[in-house]
C-alpha positions as CSV (number, residue, x, y, z in Angstrom):
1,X,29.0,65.6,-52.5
2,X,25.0,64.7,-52.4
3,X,24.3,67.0,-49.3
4,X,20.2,65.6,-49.4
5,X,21.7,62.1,-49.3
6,X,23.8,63.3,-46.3
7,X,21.0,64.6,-44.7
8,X,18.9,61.5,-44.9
9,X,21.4,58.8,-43.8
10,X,22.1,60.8,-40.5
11,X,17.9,62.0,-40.1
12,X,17.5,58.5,-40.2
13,X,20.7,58.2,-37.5
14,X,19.3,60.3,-35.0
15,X,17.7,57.4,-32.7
16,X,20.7,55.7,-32.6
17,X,23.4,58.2,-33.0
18,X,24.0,58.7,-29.3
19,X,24.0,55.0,-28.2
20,X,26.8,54.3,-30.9
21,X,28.7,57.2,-31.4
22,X,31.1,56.7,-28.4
23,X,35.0,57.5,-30.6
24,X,32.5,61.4,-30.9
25,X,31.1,61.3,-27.7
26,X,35.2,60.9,-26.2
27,X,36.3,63.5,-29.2
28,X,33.8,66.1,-27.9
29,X,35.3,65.5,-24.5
30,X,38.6,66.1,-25.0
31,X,38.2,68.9,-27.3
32,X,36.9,70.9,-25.1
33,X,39.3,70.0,-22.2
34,X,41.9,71.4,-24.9
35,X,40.4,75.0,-25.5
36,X,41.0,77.6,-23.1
37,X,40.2,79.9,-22.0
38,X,36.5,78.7,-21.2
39,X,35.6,82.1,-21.0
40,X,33.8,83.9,-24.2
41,X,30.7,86.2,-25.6
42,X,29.7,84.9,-28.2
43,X,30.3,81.0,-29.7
44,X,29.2,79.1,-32.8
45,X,29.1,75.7,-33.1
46,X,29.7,74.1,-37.1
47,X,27.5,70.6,-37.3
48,X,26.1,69.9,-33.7
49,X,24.4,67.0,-34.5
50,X,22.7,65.9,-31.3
51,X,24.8,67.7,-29.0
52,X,28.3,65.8,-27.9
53,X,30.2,69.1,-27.9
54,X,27.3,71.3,-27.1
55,X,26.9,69.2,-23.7
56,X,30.7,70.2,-22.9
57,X,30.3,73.4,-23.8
58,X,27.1,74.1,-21.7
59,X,28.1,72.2,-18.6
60,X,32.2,73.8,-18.7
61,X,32.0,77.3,-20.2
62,X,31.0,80.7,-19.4
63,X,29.0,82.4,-22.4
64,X,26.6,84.9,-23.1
65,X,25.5,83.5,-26.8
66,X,25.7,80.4,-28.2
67,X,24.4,79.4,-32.1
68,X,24.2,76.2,-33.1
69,X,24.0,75.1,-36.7
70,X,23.6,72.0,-38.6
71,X,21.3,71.0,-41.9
72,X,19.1,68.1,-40.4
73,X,16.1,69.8,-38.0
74,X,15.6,67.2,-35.9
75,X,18.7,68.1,-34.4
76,X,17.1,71.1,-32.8
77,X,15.1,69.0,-30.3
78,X,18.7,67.7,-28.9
79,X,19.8,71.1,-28.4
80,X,16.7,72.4,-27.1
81,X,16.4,68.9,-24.1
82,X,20.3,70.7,-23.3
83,X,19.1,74.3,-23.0
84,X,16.4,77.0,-24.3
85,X,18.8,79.3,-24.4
86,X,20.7,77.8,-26.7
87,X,19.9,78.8,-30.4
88,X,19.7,76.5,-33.4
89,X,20.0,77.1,-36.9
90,X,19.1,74.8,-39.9
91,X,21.7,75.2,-42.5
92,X,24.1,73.8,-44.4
93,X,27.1,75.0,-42.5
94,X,28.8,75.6,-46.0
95,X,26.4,78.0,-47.1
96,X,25.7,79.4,-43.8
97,X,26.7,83.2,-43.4
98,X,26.8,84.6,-39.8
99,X,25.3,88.1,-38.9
100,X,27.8,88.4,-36.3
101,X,31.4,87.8,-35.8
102,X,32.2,84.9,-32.6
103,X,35.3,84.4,-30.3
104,X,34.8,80.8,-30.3
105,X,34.0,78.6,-33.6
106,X,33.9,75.1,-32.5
107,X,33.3,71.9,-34.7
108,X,33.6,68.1,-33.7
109,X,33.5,65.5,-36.6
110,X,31.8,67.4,-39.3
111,X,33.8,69.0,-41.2
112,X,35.3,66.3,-43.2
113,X,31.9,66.0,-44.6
114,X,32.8,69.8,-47.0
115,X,32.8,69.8,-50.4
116,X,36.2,72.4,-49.9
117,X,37.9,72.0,-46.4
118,X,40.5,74.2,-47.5
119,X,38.6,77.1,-48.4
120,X,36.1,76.8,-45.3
121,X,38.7,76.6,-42.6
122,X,40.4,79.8,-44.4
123,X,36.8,81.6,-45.0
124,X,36.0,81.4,-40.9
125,X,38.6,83.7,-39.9
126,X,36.0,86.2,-41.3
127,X,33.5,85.4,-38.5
128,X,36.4,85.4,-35.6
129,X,37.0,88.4,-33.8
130,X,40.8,89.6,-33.2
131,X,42.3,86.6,-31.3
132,X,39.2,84.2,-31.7
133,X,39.7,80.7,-31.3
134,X,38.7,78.3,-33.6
135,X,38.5,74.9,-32.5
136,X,37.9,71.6,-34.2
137,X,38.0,68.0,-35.0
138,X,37.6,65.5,-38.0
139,X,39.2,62.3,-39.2
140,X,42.3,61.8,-40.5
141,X,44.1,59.6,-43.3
142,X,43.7,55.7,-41.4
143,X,39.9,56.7,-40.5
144,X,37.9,53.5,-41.3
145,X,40.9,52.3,-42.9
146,X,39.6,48.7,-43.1
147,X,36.6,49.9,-44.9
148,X,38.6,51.3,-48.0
149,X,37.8,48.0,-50.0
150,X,34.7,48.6,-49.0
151,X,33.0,51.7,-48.5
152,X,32.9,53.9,-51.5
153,X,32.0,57.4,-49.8
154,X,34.7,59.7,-51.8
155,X,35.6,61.8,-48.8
156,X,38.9,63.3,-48.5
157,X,40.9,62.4,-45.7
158,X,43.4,64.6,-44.7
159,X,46.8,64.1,-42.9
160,X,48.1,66.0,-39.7
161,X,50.5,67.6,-41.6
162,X,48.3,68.3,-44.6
163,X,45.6,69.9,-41.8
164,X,48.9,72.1,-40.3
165,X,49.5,73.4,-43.8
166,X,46.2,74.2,-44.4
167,X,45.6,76.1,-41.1
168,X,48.8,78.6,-41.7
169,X,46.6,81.4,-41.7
170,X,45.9,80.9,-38.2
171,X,47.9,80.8,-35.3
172,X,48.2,77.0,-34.4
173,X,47.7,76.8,-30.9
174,X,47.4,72.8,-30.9
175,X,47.2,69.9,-33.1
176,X,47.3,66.7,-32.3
177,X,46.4,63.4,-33.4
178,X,44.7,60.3,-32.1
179,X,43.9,56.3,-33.0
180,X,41.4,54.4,-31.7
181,X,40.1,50.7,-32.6
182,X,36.9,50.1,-31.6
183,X,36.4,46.0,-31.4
184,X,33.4,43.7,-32.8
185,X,32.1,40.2,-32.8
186,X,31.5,40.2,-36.8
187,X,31.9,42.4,-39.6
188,X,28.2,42.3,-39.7
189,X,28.1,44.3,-36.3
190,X,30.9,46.9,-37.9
191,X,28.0,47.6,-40.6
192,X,25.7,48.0,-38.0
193,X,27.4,50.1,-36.3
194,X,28.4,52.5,-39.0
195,X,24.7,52.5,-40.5
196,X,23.9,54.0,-36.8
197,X,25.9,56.7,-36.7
198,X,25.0,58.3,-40.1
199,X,28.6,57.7,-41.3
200,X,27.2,55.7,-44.2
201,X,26.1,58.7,-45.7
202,X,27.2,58.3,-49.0
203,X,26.5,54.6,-50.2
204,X,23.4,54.8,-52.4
205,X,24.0,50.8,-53.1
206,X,21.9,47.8,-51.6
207,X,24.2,44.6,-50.9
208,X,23.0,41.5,-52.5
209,X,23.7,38.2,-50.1
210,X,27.1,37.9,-52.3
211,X,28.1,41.2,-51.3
212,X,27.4,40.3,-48.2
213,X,29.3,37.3,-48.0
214,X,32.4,38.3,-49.5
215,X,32.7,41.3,-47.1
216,X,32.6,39.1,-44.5
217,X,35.4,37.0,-45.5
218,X,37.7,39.4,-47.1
219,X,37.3,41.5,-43.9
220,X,37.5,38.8,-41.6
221,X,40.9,37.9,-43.5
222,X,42.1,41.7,-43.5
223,X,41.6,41.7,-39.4
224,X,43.1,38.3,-39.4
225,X,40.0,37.4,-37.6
226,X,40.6,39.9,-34.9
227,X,37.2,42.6,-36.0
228,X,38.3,45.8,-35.5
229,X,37.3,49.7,-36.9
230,X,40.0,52.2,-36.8
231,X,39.0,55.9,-35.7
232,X,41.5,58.8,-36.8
233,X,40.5,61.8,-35.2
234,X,42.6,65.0,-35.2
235,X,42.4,67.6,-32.7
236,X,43.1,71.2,-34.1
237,X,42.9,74.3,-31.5
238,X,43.6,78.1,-33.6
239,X,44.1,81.4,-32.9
240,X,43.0,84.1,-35.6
């Protein structure tokens, strides 16, 4: 995983990010209709890009801290246009060690972008207190599944059931799934859109007019003309 790489593509996705984001914007939403209580002391937020979840978390929760993390700075200034008394922290959330322990972790569509989900999600019941929640989403196996021919980004995508086994240290308080298609007028406008939101992050390739032209065929005939993007997220709510 070429975290600078990472970092660049979604610096360079900050302008847009918001306008085209909208499967994140509704994950953030209804991942933070699912946790309850809304209630806590202390909270830390895992990737917060330019602020989806914080926005729900600010507007629907009682708190008395709240940290922020994620490894591109300019991030900071969305955080900070939400609220000065939330706290930002540049790091890479993998090698980020708190200095305090939290009763509410929270994470939306970030973490599929580890190097070793299965070891993070087990190494952050160290940074819950007794009965800490921590709450999450990322995509699951049919994410972008029309871009497999495609889009060569090597991340892992996990199943519901793989995410359930993975989370047995916890107390699983809910997991669920979701699919959403997101509809376009050309395959042209689904690379646009995915080179908005960041989600490109791992394509170090230029297209040549070739490319170009046999993407849009051999997608066109994989939608059966009908231009669609599949969204997998999973919801995951635990208890420690």
């Amino acid at each position: 995983m070429e975290k600078e790489l990472i970092k660049l593509r979604f610096t360079k996705s900050l302008k847009t990010y918001r306008e085209n984001a909208i499967v994140q914007k509704q994950m953030a939403e209804n991942l933070s209709k699912m946790i309850t209580p809304k209630t806590f002391n202390n909270i830390l937020e895992l990737g917060c890009g330019t602020g989806f979840l914080t926005e729900q978390i600010y507007h629907n929760f009682h708190y008395k801290n709240y940290d922020t993390v994620d490894m591109v700075d300019g991030c900071k200034n969305y955080i900070k246009k939400i609220s000065d008394n939330i706290n930002f922290i540049c790091a890479d959330i993998e090698n980020f060690v708190p200095e305090k322990k939290y009763d509410l972790i929270i994470s939306n569509a970030t973490l599929q972008w580890l190097e070793n989900l299965p070891d993070y999600i087990n190494k952050i019941s160290e940074y819950l207190n007794k009965n800490g929640i921590f709450a999450f989403t990322l995509f699951g196996k049919n994410h972008f599944k029309e871009m497999n021919l495609f889009l060569k980004n090597n991340l892992k995508y996990y199943s519901l059931e793989d995410i359930r086994i993975i989370c047995s240290g916890y107390t699983i308080k809910n997991i669920t799934e979701q699919s959403i298609k997101q509809e376009f007028n050309t395959p042209k406008d689904v690379l646009y859109h995915i080179k908005k939101t960041g989600v490109n992050a791992l394509s170090k390739s230029s297209w040549t007019i070739s490319d170009y032209k046999k993407f849009n065929e051999e997608y066109k005939n994989y939608c059966d003309n009908n231009i669609s993007l599949t969204y997998h997220p999973l919801y995951v709510i635990l208890s420690k």
